[in-house]
C-alpha positions as CSV (number, residue, x, y, z in Angstrom):
1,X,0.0,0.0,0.0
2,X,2.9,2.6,0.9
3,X,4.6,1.9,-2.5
4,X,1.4,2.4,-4.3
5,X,1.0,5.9,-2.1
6,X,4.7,6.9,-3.3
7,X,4.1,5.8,-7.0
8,X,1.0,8.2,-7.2
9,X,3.3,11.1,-5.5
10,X,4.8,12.4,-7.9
11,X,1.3,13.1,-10.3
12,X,-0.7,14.1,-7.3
13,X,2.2,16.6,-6.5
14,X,2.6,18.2,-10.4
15,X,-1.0,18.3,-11.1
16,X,-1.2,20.2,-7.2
17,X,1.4,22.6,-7.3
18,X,1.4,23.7,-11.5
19,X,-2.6,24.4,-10.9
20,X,-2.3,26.6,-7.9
21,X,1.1,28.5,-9.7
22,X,-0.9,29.0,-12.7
23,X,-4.0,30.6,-11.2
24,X,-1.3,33.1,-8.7
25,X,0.9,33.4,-11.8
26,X,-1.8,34.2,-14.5
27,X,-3.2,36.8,-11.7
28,X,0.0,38.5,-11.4
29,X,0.0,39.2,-15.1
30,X,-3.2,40.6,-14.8
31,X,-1.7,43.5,-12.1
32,X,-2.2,41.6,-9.0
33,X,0.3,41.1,-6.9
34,X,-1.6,38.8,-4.0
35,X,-0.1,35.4,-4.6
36,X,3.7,37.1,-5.1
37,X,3.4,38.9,-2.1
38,X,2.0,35.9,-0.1
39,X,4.8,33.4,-1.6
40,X,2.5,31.5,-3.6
41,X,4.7,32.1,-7.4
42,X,7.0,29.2,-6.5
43,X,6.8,25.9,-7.7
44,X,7.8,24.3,-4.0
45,X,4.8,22.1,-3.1
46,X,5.8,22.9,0.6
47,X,4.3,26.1,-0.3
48,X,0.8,25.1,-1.9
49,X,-0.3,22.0,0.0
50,X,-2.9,22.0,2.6
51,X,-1.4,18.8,5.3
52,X,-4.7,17.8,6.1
53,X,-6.4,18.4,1.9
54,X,-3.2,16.2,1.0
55,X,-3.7,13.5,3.4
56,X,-7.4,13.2,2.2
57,X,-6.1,12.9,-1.1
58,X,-4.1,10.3,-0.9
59,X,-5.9,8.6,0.9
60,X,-9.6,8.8,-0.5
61,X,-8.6,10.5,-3.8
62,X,-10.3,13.6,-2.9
63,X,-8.6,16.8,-0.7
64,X,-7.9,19.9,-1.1
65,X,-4.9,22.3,-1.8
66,X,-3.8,26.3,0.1
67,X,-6.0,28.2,-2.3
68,X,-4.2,30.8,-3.9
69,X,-5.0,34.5,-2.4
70,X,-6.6,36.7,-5.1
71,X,-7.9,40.4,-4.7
72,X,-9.8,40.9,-8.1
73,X,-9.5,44.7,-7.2
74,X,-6.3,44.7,-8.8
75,X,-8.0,43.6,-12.5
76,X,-8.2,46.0,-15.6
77,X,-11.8,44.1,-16.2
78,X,-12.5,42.2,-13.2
79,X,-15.0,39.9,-14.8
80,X,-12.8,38.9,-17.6
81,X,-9.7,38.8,-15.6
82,X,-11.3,36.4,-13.0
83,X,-12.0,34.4,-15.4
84,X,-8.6,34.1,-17.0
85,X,-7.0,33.6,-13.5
86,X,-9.8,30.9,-12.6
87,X,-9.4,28.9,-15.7
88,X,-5.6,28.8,-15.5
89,X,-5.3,26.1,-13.4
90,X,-7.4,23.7,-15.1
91,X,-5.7,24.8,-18.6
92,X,-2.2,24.2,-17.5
93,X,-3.3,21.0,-15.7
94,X,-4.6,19.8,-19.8
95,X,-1.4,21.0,-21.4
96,X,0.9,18.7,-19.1
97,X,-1.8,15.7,-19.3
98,X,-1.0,16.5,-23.1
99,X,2.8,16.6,-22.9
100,X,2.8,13.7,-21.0
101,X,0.8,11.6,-23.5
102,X,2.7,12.5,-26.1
103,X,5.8,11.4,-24.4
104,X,4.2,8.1,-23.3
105,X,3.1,8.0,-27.8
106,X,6.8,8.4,-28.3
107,X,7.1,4.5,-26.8
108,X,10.4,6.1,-25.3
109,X,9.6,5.3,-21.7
110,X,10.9,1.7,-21.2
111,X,11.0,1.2,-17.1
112,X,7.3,0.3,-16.1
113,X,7.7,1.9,-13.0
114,X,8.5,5.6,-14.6
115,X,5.3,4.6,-17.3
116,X,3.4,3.8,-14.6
117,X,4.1,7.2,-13.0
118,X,3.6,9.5,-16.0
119,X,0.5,7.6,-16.7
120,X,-1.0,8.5,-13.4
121,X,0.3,11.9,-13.8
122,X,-1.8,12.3,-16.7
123,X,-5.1,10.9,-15.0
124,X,-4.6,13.2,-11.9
125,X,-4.0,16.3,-14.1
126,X,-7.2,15.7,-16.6
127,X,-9.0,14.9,-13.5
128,X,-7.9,17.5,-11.2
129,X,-8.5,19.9,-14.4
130,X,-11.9,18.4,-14.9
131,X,-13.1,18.4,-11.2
132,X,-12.1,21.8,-11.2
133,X,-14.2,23.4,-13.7
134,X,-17.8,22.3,-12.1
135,X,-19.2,25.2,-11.6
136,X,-20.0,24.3,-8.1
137,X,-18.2,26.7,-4.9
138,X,-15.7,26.7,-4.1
139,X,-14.3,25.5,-7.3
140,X,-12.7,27.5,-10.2
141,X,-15.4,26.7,-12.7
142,X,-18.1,28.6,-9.8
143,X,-16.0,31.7,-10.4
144,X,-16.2,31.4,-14.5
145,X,-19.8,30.9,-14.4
146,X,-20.5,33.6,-11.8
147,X,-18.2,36.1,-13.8
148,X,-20.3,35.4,-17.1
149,X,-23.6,36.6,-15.8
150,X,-24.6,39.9,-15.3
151,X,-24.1,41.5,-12.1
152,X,-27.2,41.3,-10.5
153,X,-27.1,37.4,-10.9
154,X,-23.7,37.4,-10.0
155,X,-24.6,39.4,-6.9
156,X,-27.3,36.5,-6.1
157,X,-24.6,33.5,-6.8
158,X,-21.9,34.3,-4.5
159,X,-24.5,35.9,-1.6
160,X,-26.4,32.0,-1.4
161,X,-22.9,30.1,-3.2
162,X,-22.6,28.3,0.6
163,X,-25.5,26.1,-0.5
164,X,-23.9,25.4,-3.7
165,X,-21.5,23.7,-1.4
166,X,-23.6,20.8,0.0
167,X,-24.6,19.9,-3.7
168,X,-20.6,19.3,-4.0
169,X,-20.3,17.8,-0.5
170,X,-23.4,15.4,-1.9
171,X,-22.0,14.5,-5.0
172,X,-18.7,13.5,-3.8
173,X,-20.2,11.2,-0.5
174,X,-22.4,9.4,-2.9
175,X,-20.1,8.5,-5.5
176,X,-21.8,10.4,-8.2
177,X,-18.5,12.7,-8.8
178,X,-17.3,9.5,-10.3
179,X,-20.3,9.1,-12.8
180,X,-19.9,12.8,-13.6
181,X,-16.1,12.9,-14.6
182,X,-15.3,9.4,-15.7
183,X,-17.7,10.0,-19.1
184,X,-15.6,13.3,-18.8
185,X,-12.4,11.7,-18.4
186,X,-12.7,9.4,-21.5
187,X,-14.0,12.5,-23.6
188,X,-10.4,14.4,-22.9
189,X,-8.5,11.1,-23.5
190,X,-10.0,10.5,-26.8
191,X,-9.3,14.0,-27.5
192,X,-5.9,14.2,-26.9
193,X,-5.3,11.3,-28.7
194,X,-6.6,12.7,-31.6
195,X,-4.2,15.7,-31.4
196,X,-1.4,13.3,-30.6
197,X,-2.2,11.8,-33.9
């Protein structure tokens, strides 16, 4: 069991730390200087994982991560900026699910142990990526979808968003996360197999 723990390190750990750089690096771009300030633009894991979220994680494949600090006061155009920042992480978590399978198409990996390893790396960064982008709080797909709609509804998302949180609490005690992202899952395989091709 600790072996199988250590092999899924190193995936759980690239898909963690890349998504919460991208989101404080992206956001810096954009004039705000929150996450640099705060430490958060380094890509030392020591500095974006949560003990307890990365415990859970290994453990019962779901946790949580430090979320990256964000003032959207700092943005040009604060809707479209958040939205940028919040879809970073999920974009940068596809684009090294997609390097990855092309390395693994490249049949230049021969130690089944290092396959094995970049293999799970891609699963936990489409899934990570994936899981994500619901647009249920306090996930980064909540903040897209509540930055697309005008700011009266907007207003009305984030004042109730804490109920939005059982319906996520819900879906991942039951098991039906799984139904929702597996079909999701296969989707952004077959994709990426296309553009490998």
């Amino acid at each position: 069991m600790i072996a199988d723990k250590l092999i899924i390190l190193p995936g759980l750990l690239t898909a963690i730390v890349f998504h919460e750089f991208a989101h404080g690096f992206v956001a810096y771009k954009l004039g705000d200087p929150t996450a640099k300030n705060a430490g958060r633009l380094t890509l030392n894991p020591f500095k974006h994982i949560d003990l307890i979220g990365f415990i859970f994680l290994m453990v019962f494949r779901f946790g949580w991560a430090k979320p990256v600090p964000i003032n959207p006061n700092y943005f040009k155009n604060r809707k479209k900026d958040t939205i940028l920042v919040s879809a970073a992480g999920p974009i940068i978590n596809f684009i090294i699910a997609l390097f990855f399978s092309l390395i693994v198409s490249m049949d230049i990996i021969h130690n089944n142990l290092i396959l094995n390893i970049v293999i799970i790396t891609i699963w936990y960064n489409i899934m990570l990526g994936l899981f994500n982008l619901l647009p249920l709080p306090p996930l980064d797909g909540s903040k897209v979808l509540a930055s697309m709609l005008p700011d009266k509804y907007e207003y009305y998302f984030y004042k109730y968003e804490k109920y939005l949180y059982i319906i996520l609490l819900l879906l991942i005690v039951t098991g039906l996360i799984d139904k929702i992202l597996s079909p999701l899952i296969n989707i952004v395989l077959n994709i990426m197999v296309k553009i490998i091709n």
